[in-house]
C-alpha positions in Angstrom: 109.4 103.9 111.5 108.0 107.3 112.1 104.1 107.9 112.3 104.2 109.9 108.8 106.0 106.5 107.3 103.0 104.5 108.6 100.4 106.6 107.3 101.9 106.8 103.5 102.3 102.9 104.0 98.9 102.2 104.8 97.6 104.3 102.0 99.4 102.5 100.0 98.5 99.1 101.1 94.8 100.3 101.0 95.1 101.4 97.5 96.7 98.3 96.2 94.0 96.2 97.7 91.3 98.3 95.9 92.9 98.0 92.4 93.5 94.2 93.2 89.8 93.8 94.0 88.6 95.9 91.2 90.4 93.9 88.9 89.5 91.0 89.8 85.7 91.8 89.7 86.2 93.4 86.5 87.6 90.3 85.7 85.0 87.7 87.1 82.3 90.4 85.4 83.7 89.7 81.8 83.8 86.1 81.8 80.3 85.6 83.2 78.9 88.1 80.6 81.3 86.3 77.7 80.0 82.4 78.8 76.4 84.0 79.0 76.9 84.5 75.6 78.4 81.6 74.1 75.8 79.1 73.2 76.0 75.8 71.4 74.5 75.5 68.4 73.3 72.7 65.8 75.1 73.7 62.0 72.0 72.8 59.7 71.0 73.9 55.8 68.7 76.5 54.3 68.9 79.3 51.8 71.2 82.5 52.2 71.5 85.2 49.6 73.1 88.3 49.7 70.8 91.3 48.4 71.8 95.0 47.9 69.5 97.9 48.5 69.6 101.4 46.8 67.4 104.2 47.0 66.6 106.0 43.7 63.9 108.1 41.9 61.7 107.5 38.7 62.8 109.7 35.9 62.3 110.2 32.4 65.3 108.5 30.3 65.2 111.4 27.9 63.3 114.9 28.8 63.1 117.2 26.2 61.7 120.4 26.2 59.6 121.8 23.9 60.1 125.7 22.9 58.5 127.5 20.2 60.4 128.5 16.7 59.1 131.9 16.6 58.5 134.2 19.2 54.7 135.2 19.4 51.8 134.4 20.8 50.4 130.6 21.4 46.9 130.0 19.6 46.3 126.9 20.8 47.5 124.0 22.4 46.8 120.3 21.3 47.8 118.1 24.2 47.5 117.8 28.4 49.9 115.9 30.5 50.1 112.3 30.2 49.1 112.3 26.6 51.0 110.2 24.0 52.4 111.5 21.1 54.0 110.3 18.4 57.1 111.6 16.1 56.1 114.8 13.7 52.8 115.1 15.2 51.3 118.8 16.2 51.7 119.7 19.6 50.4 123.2 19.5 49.8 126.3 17.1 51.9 129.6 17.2 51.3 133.2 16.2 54.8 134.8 15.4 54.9 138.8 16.7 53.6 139.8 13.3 50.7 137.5 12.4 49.6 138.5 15.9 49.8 141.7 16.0 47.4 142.0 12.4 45.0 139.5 13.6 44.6 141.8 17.0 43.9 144.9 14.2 41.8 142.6 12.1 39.7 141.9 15.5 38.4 145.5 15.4 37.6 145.3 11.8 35.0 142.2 11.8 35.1 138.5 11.0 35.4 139.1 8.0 38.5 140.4 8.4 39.8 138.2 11.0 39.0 135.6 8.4 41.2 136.9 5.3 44.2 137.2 7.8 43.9 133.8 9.1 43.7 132.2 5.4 46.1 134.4 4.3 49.0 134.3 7.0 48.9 130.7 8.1 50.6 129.9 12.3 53.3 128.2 12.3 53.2 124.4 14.1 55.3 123.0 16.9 56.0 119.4 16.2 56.9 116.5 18.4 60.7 115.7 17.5 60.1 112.0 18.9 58.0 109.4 20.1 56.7 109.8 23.8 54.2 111.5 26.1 54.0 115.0 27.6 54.9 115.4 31.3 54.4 118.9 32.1 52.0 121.8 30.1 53.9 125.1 31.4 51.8 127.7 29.0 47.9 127.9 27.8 46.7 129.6 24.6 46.8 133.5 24.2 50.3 133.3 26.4 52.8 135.7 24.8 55.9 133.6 24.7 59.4 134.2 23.5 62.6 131.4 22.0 63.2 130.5 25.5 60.1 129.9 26.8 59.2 126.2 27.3 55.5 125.3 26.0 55.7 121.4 26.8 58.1 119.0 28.3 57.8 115.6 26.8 59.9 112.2 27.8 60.3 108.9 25.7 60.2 106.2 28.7 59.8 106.9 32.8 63.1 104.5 34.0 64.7 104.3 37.9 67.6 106.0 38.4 70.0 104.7 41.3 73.5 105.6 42.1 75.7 102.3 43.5 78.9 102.1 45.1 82.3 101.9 43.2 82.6 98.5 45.7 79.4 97.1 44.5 79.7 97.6 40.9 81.0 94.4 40.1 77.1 93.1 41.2 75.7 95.2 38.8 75.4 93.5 35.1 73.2 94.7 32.0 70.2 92.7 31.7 69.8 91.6 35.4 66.2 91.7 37.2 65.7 93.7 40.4 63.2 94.0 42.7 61.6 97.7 42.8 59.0 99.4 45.4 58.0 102.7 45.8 56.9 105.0 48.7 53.8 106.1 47.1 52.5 102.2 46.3 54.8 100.0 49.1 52.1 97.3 48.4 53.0 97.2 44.5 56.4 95.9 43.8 57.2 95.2 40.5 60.3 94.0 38.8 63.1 96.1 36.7 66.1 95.4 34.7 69.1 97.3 34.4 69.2 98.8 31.3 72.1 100.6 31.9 75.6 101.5 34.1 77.2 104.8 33.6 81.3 104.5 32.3 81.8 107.8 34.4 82.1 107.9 37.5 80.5 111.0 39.9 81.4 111.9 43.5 78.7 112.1 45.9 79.8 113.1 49.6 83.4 112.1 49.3 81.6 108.4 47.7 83.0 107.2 44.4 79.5 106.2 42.7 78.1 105.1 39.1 74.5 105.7 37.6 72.6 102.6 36.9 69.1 102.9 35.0 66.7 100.3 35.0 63.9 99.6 32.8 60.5 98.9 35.1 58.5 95.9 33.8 54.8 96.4 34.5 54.9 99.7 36.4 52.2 100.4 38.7 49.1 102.8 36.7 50.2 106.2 38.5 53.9 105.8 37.3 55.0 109.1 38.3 58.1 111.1 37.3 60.0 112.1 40.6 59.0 109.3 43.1 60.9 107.8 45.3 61.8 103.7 44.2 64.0 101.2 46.4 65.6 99.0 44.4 66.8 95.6 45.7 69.3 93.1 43.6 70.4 89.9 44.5 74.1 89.9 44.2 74.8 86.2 45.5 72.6 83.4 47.1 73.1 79.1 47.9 70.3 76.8 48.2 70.0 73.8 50.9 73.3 75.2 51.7 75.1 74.1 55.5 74.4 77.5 57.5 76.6 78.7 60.5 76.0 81.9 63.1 78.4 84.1 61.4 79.8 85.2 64.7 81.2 81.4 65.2 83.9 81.7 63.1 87.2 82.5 63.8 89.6 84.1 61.3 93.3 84.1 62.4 96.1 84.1 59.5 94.2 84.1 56.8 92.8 80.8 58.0 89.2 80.4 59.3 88.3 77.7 61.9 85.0 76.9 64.1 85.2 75.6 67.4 83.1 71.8 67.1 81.5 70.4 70.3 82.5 66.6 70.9 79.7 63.8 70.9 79.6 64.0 74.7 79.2 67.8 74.9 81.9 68.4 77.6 84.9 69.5 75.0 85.6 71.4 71.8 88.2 71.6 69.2 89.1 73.8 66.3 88.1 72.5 63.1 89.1 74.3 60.0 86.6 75.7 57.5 85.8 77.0 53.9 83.2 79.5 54.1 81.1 81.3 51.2 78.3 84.1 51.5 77.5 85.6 54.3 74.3 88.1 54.7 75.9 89.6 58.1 74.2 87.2 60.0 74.8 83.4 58.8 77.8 82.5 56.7 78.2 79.5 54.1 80.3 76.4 55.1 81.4 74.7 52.0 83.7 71.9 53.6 84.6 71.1 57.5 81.6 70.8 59.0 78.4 68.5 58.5 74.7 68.5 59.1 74.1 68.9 62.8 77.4 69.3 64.3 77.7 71.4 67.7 79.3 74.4 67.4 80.7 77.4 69.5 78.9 80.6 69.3 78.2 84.4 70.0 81.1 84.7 72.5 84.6 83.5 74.0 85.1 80.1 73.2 84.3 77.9 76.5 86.1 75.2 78.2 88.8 77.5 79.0 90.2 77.8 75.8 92.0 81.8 75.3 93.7 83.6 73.4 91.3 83.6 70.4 91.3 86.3 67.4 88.2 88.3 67.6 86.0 86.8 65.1 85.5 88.6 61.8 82.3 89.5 60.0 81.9 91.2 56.4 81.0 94.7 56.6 79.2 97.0 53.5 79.7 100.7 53.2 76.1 102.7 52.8 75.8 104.7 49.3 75.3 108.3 49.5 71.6 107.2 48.7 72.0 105.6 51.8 70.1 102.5 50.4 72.7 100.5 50.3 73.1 97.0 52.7 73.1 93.0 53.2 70.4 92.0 54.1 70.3 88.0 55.0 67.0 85.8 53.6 
C-alpha cells in the first residue's frame, strides 16, 4: 500500500469514528432530555371548560345622522351629547337661506322689525326620527349649513361588536351570556348576550369571519362608543370530571391510548381511552382510566417502550381580531 493510500485511509477511519461518536452522543443527549421529561402522574377530577376570546369594540347598533331639511342657517340647537331623546321630538331650529337672509335685513331695522319677521316666517324644526340619545353635536347655532351637512348624530342602543371565526361559529348561539371587559374599566366586567350573528360572511386577512353583536347587561356609567371590549364565551365545560395532562395521550389510528403505571411502579401498559374537552392543557377522560391511576407524561414513554406516535393536542386558529384562544379553567 502506497503512503498516499494510507493517508486517504486514515482520514477515512478518523472520520467514521467522529460521526459514530457524534451519533451516539446525539443519541445518549435525547434520551436523557426525553426521560427528564416524562413524569408520572396521579389522573384525578376537577372542572375544565373551554372558553373563546374575541376582541371587539362598543358601537352604536343603529347610528343615524341627523341633517337639516333646508339649507340655511341653524338658530338654535336643543340637545348636547349624551342626551336622550325620544321619537318626533325637536332637536334643533333652522333658518332656510331666505328667512335668514330677511331677519339679517330686519336686524338693521330694530326689534321691532326683527319681531314681525320672526312671527311672520316661522323656522322650520329638525325632528328626532326615533328613540335614542345624541352621540356627537358637529355644528352650534348661527352655523351656515347646507343638505349635507350633519347637525347631530344620534344611536338607539351602544352594543359590542366582535367578528368570530367561520370554525367557531357553531359556539356562537342567539341568547347566550358572555363575559365582557374593557380596556378603559379592566376592573368592571359585566355580562352580554348575543343578540345577534351576521348570515353573511366578510373576509378579514385571508379569514373567513361573521359579525356577532351582543347586548351588554349593566354597562359600566361611561359606556362609550368606540372602546375597546374583550369578549369571552364559554363554548364547552365538565364538572368533577377525571382530568389527564393533555400531552399523555397518545393518538395512533384514530385510536387514543394512555400509558398506565402498574401498582408496583416499575412497568406500564397501554390502556385505551375516550377523551372529551380539552383547554390545551388537560383533556377529559370519559372511560379507561379511574381516580388516581399513574400515568405517563410530558415525554417518550419510559421503560423502553418506542416507536410511539407523537402525541396530539387540539389547536385553535387566532381571528383577525386576534382575540381568539382556549384558555383552560
Amino acid at each position: 500500500m502506497t503512503k498516499k493510500k494510507k493517508i486517504i485511509v486514515i482520514i477515512l477511519a478518523v472520520c467514521a469514528a467522529i460521526i459514530l461518536a457524534a451519533t451516539f452522543f446525539i443519541s445518549k443527549s435525547k434520551t436523557a432530555r426525553a426521560a427528564r421529561q416524562t413524569s408520572m402522574i396521579k389522573v384525578r377530577r376537577g372542572d375544565i371548560s373551554i372558553r373563546i376570546r374575541l376582541t371587539g369594540s362598543v358601537q352604536p347598533r343603529n347610528r343615524l345622522e341627523i341633517k337639516p331639511q333646508v339649507a340655511g342657517r341653524i338658530e338654535s340647537i336643543l340637545l348636547v351629547e349624551g342626551d336622550r331623546v325620544y321619537k318626533g321630538q325637536t332637536l334643533a331650529w333652522m333658518s332656510s337661506s331666505d328667512r335668514a337672509a330677511l331677519l339679517d335685513v330686519a336686524r338693521a331695522k330694530g326689534d321691532d322689525e326683527v319681531k314681525k319677521w320672526e312671527d311672520t316666517y316661522m323656522p322650520a324644526p329638525v325632528i328626532s326620527p326615533l328613540d335614542g340619545f345624541i352621540i356627537a353635536r358637529n355644528k352650534e347655532p348661527g352655523q351656515a349649513v347646507s343638505l349635507s351637512d350633519i347637525i347631530l348624530v344620534m344611536a338607539d342602543k351602544l352594543i359590542v361588536r366582535a367578528d368570530v371565526d367561520e370554525t367557531d361559529l357553531a359556539h356562537m348561539q342567539k341568547g347566550k351570556r358572555v363575559n365582557v371587559t374593557l380596556d378603559a374599566y379592566p376592573d368592571d366586567p359585566f355580562r352580554g348576550v348575543i343578540e345577534h350573528i351576521a348570515y353573511e360572511s366578510r373576509l378579514v386577512n385571508n379569514v373567513t369571519v361573521y359579525e356577532v353583536r351582543i347586548n351588554p347587561v349593566s354597562p359600566p356609567k361611561n359606556f362609550r362608543a368606540g372602546m375597546t371590549a374583550n369578549i369571552e364565551l364559554v363554548a364547552a365545560s365538565s364538572r368533577d370530571t377525571l382530568l389527564a395532562p393533555l400531552d399523555a395521550v397518545i393518538e395512533r389510528r384514530g385510536r387514543k391510548s394512555v400509558r398506565r403505571v402498574s401498582a408496583s411502579g416499575n412497568k406500564a401498559a397501554d390502556v385505551a381511552v375516550e377523551t372529551g374537552i380539552t383547554d390545551g392543557r388537560n383533556i377529559e377522560i370519559i372511560s379507561g382510566l379511574n381516580e388516581g391511576d399513574t400515568i405517563l407524561a410530558g415525554g417518550v414513554p419510559a421503560f423502553g417502550s418506542s416507536g410511539r406516535s407523537s402525541n396530539s393536542s387540539r389547536s385553535n386558529s387566532g381571528s383577525p381580531s386576534g382575540a381568539m384562544r382556549f384558555v383552560g379553567r
